[in-house]
Backbone as XML, in Angstrom:
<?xml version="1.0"?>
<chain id="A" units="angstrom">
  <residue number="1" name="UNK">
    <atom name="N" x="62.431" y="69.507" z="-269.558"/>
    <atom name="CA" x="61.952" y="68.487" z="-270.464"/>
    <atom name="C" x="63.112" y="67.590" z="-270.922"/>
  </residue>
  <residue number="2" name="UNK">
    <atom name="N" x="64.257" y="68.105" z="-271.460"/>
    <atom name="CA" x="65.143" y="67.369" z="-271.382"/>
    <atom name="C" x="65.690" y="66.779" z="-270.652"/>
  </residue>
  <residue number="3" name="UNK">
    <atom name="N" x="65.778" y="67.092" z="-269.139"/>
    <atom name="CA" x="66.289" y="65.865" z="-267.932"/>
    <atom name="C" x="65.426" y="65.166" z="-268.371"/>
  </residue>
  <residue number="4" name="UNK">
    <atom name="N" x="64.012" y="65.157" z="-268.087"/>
    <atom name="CA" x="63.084" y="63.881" z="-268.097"/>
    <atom name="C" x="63.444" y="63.340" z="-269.166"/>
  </residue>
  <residue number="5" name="UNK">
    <atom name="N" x="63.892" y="63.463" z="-270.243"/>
    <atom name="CA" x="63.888" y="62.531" z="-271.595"/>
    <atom name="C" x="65.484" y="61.906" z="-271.195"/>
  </residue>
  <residue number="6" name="UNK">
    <atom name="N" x="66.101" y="62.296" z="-270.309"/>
    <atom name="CA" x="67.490" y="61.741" z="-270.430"/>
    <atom name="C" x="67.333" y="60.198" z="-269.364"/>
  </residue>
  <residue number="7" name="UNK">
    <atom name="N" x="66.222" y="60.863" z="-268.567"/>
    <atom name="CA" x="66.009" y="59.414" z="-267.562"/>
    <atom name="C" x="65.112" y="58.229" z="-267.937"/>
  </residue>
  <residue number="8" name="UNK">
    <atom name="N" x="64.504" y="58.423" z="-268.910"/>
    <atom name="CA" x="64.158" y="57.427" z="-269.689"/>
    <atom name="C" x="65.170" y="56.479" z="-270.200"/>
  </residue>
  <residue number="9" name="UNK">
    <atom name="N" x="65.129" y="55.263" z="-270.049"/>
    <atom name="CA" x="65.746" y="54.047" z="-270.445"/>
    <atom name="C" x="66.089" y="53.695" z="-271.552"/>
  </residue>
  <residue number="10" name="UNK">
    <atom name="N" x="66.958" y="53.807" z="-272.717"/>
    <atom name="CA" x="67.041" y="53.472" z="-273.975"/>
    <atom name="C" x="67.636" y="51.594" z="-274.177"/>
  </residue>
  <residue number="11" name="UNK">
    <atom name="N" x="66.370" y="51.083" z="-273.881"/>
    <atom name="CA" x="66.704" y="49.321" z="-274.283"/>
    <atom name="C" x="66.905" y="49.193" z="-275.682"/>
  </residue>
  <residue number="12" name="UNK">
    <atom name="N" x="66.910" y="50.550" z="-276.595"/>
    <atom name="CA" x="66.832" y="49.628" z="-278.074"/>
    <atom name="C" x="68.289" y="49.850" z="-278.638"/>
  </residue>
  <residue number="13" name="UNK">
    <atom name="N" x="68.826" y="48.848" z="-279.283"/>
    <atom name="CA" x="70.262" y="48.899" z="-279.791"/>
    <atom name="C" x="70.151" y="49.889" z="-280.960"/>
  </residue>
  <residue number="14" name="UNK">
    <atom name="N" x="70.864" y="50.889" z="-281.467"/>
    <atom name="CA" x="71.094" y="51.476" z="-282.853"/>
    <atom name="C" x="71.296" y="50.380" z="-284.145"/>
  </residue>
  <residue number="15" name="UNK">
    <atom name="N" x="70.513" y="50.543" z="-284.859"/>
    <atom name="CA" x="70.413" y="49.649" z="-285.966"/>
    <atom name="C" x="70.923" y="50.190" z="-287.391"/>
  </residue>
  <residue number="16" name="UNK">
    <atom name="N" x="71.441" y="49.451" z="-288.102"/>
    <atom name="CA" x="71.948" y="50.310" z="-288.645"/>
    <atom name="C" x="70.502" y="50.704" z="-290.021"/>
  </residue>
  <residue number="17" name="UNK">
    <atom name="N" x="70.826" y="52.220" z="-290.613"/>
    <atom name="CA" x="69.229" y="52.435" z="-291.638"/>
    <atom name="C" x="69.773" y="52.315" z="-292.912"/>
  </residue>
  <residue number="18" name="UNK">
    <atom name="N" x="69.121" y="51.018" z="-293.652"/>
    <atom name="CA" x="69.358" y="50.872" z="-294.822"/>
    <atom name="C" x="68.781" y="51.686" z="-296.264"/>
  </residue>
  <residue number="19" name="UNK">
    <atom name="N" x="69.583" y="52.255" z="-296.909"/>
    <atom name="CA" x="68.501" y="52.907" z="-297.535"/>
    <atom name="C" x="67.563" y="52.603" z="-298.383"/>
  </residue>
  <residue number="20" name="UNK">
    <atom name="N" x="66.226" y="53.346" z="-298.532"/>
    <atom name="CA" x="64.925" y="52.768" z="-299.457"/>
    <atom name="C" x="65.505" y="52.080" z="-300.728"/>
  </residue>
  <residue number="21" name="UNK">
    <atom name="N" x="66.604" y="52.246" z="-301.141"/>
    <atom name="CA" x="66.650" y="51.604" z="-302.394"/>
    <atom name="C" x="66.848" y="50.357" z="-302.667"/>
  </residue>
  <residue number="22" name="UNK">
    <atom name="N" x="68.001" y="50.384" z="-301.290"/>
    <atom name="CA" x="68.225" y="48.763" z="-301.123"/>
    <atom name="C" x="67.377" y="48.045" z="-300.450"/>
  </residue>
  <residue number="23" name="UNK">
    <atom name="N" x="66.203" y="48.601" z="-299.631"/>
    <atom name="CA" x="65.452" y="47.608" z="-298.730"/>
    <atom name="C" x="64.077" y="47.365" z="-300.134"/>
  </residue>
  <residue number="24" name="UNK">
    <atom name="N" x="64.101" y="48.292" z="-301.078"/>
    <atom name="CA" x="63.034" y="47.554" z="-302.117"/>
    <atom name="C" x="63.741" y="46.779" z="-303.168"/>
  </residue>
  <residue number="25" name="UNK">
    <atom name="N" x="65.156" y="46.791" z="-303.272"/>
    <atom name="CA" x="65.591" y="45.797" z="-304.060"/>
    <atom name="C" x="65.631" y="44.503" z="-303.080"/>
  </residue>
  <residue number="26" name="UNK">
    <atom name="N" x="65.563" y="44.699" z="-301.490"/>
    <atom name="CA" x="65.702" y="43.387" z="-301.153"/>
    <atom name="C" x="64.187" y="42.899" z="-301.350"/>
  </residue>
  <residue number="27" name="UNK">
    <atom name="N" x="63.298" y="43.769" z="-300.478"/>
    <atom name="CA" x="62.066" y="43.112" z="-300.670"/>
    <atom name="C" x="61.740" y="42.524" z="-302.491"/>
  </residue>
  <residue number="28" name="UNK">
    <atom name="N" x="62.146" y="43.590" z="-303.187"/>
    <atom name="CA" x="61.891" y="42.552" z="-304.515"/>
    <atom name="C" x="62.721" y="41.079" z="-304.651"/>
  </residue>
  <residue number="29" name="UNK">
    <atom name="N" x="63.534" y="40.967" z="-304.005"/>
    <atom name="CA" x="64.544" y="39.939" z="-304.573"/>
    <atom name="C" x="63.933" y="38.767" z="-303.536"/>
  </residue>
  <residue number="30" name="UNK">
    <atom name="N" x="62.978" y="38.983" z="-301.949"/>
    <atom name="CA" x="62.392" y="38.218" z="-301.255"/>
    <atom name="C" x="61.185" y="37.781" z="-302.006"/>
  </residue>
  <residue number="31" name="UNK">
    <atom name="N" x="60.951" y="38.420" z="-302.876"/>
    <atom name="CA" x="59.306" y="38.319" z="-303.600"/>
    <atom name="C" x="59.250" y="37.895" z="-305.167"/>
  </residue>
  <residue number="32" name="UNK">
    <atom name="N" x="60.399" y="37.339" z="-305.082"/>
    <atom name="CA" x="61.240" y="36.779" z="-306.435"/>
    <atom name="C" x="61.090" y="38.103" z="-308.029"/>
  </residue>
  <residue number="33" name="UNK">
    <atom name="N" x="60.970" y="39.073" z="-307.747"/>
    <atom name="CA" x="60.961" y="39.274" z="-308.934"/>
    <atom name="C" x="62.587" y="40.045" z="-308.968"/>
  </residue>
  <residue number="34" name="UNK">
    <atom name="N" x="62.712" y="39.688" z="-310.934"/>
    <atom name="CA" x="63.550" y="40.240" z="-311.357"/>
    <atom name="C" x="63.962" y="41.757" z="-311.606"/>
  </residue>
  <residue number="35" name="UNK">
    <atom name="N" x="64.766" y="42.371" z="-310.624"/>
    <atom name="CA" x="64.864" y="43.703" z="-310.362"/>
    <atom name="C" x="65.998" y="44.339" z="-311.388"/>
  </residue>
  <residue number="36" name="UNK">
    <atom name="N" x="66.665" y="43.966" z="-311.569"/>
    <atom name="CA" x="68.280" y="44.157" z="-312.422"/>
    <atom name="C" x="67.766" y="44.865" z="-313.651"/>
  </residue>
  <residue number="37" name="UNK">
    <atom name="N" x="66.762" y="44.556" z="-314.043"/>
    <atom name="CA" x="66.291" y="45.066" z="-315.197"/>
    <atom name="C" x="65.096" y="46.146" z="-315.384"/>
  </residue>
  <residue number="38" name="UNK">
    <atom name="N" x="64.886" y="46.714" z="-314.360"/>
    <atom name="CA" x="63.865" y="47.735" z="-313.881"/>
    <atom name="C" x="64.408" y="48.938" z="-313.781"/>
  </residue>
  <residue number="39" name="UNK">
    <atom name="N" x="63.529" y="49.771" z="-313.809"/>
    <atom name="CA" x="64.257" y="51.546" z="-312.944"/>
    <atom name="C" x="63.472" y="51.185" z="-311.807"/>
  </residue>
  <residue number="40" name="UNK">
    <atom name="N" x="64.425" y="51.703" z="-310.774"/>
    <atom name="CA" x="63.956" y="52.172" z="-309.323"/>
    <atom name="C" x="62.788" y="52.693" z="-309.173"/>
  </residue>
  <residue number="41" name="UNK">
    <atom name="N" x="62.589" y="53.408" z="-310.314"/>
    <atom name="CA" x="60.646" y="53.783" z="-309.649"/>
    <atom name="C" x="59.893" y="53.037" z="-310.117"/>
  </residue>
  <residue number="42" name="UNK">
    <atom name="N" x="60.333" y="52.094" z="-311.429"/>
    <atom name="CA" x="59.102" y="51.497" z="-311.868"/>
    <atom name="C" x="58.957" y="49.481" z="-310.491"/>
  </residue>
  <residue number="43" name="UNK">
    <atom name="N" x="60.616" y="49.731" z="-310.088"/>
    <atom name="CA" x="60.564" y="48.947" z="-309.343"/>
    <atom name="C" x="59.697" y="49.369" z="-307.803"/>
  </residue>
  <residue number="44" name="UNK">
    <atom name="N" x="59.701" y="50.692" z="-307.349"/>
    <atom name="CA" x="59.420" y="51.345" z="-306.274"/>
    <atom name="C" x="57.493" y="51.255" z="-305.987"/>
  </residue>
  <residue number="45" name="UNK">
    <atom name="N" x="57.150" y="51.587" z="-307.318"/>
    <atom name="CA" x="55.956" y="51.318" z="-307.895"/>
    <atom name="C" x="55.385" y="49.728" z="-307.622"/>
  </residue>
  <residue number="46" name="UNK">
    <atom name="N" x="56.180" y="48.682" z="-308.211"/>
    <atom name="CA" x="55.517" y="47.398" z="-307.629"/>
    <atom name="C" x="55.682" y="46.970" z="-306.675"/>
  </residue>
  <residue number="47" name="UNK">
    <atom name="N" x="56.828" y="47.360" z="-305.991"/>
    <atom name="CA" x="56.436" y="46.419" z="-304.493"/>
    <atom name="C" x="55.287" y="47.473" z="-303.594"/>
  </residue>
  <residue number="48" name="UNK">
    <atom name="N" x="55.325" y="48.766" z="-303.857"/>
    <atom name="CA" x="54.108" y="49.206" z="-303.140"/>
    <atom name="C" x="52.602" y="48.765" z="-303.628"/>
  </residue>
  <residue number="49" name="UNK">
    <atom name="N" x="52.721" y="48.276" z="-304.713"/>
    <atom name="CA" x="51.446" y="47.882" z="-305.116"/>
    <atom name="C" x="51.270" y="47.037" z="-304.336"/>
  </residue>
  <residue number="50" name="UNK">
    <atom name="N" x="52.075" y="45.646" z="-304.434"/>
    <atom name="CA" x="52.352" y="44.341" z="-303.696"/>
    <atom name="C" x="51.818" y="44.832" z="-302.405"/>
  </residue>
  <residue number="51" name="UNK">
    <atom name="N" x="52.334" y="45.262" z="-301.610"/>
    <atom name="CA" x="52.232" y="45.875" z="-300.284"/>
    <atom name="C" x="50.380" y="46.348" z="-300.030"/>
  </residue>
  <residue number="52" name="UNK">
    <atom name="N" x="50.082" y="47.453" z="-301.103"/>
    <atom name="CA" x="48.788" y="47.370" z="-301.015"/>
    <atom name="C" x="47.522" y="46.330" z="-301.383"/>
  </residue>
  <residue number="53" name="UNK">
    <atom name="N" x="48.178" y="45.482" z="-301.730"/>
    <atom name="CA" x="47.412" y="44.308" z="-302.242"/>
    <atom name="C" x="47.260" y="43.604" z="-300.878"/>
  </residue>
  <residue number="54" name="UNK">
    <atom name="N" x="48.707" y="43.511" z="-300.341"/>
    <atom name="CA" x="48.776" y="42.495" z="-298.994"/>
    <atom name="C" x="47.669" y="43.462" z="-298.013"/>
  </residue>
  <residue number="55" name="UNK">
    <atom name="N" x="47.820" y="44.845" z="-297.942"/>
    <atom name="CA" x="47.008" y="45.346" z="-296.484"/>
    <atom name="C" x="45.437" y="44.920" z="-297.193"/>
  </residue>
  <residue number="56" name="UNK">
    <atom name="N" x="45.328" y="45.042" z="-298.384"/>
    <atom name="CA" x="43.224" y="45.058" z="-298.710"/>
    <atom name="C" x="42.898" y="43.726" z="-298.288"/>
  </residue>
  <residue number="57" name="UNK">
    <atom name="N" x="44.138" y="42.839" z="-298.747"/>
    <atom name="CA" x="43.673" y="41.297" z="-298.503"/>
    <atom name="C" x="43.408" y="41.103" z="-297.145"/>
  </residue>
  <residue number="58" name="UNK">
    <atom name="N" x="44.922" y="41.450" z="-296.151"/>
    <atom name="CA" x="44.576" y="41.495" z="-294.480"/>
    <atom name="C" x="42.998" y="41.995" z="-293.951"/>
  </residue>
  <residue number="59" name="UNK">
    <atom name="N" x="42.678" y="43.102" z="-294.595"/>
    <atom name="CA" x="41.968" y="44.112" z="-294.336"/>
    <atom name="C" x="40.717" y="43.394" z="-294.602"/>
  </residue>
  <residue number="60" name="UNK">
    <atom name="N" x="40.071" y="42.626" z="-295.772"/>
    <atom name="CA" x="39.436" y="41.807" z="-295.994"/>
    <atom name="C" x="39.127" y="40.673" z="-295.416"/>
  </residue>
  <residue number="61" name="UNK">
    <atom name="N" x="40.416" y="39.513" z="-294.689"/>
    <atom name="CA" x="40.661" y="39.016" z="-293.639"/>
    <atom name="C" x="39.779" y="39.347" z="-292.902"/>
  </residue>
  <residue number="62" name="UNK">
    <atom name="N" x="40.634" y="40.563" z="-291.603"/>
    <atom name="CA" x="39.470" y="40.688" z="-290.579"/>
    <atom name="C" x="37.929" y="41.329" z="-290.587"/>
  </residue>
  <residue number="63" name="UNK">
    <atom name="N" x="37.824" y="41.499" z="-291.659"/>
    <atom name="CA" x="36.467" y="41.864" z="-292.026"/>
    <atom name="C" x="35.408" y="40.415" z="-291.709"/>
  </residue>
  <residue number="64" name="UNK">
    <atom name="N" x="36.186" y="39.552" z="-292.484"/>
    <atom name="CA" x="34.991" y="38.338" z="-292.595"/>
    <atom name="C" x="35.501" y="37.705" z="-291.221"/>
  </residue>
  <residue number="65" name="UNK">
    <atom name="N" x="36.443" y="37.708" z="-290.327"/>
    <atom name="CA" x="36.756" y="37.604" z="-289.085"/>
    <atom name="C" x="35.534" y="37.834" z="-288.245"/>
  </residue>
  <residue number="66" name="UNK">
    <atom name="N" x="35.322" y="39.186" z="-288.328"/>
    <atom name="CA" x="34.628" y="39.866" z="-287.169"/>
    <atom name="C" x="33.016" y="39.301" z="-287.998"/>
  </residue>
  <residue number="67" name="UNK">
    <atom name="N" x="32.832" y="39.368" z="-289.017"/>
    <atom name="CA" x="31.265" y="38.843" z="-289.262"/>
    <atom name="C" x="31.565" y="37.715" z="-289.267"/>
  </residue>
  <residue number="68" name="UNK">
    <atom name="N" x="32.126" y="36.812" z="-289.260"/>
    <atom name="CA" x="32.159" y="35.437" z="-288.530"/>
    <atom name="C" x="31.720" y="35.317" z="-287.207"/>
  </residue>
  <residue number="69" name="UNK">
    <atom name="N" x="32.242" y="35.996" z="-286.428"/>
    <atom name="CA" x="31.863" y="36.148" z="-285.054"/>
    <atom name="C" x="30.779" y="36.331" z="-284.801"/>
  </residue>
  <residue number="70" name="UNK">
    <atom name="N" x="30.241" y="37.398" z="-285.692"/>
    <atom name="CA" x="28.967" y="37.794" z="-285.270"/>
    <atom name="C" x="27.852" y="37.097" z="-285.898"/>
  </residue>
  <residue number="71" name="UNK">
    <atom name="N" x="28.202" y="35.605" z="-286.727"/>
    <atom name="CA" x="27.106" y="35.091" z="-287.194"/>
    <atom name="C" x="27.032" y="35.083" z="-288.760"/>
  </residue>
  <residue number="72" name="UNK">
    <atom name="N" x="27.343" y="36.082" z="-289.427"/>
    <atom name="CA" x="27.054" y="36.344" z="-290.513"/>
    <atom name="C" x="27.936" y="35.631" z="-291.262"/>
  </residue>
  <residue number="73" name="UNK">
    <atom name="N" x="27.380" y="35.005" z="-292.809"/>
    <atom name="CA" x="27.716" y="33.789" z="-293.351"/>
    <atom name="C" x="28.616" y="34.618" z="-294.833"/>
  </residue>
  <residue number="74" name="UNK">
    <atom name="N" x="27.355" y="35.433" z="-295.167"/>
    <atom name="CA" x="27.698" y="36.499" z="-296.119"/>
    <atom name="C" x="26.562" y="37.487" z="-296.515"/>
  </residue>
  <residue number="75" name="UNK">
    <atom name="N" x="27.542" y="38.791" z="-296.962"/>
    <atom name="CA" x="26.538" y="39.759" z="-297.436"/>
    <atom name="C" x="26.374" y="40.065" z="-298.770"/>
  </residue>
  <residue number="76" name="UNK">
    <atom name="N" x="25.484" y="39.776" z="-299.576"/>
    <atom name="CA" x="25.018" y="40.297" z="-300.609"/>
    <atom name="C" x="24.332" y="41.209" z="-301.293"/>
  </residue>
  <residue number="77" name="UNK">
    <atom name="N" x="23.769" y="41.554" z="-302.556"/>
    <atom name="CA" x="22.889" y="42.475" z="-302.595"/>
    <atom name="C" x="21.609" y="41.950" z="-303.159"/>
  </residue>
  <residue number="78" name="UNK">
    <atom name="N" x="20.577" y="42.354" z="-302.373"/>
    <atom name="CA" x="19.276" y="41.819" z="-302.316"/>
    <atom name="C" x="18.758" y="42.366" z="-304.051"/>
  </residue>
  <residue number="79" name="UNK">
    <atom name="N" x="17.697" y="41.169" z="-304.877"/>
    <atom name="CA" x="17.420" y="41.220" z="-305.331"/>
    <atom name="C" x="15.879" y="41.680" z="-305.334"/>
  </residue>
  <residue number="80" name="UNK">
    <atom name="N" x="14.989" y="41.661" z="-306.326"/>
    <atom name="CA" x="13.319" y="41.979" z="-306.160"/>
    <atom name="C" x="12.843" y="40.644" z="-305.736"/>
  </residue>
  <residue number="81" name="UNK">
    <atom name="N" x="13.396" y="39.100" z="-305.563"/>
    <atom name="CA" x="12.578" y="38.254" z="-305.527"/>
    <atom name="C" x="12.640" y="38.501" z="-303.554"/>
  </residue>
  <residue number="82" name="UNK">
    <atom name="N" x="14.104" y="38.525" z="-303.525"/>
    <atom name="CA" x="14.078" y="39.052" z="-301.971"/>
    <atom name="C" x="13.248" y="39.583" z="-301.369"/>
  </residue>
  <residue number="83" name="UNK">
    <atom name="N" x="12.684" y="40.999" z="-301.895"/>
    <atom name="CA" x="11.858" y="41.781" z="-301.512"/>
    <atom name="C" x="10.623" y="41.405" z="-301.490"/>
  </residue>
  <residue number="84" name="UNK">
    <atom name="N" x="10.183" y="40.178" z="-302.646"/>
    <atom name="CA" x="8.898" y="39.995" z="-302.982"/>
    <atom name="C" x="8.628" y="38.870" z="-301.648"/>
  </residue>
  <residue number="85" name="UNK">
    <atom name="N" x="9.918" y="37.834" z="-301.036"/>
    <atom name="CA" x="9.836" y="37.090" z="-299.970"/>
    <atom name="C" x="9.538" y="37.543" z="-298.484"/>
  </residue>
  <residue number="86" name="UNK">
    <atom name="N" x="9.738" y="38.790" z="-298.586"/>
    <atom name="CA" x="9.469" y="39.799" z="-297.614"/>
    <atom name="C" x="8.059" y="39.444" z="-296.865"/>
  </residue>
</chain>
């Protein structure tokens, strides 16, 4: 198993790994907020929020993507007059 893993091709350069602390002070400092004045977790805490905000929104995105495609304008929840149009 190990020959075979040695003949595999390594195209990727070693990068260097920054650690979590500094890659969420950068992402905060890309996302303008003021970090200098935070603790690390309460800073650690908002950019993951941020982050989960960005995937629901994406996530929401291709939602109305794919019912676009398929026609659909929007979904709501049917009322009794609905039912009574039935």
């Amino acid at each position: 198993m190990v020959n075979i893993y040695k003949q595999i091709p390594n195209t990727q350069k070693p990068q260097f790994t920054m650690p979590l602390s500094l890659r969420i002070i950068k992402e905060a400092s890309e996302s303008g907020i003021d970090w200098k004045c935070l603790h690390i977790a309460d800073l650690f805490s908002i950019i993951y929020s941020i982050r989960i905000d960005n995937a629901k929104q994406y996530l929401e995105q291709k939602r109305q993507e794919r019912m676009h495609k398929r026609g659909i304008a929007e979904i709501r929840q049917a009322n009794e007059q609905d039912f009574d149009n039935l």
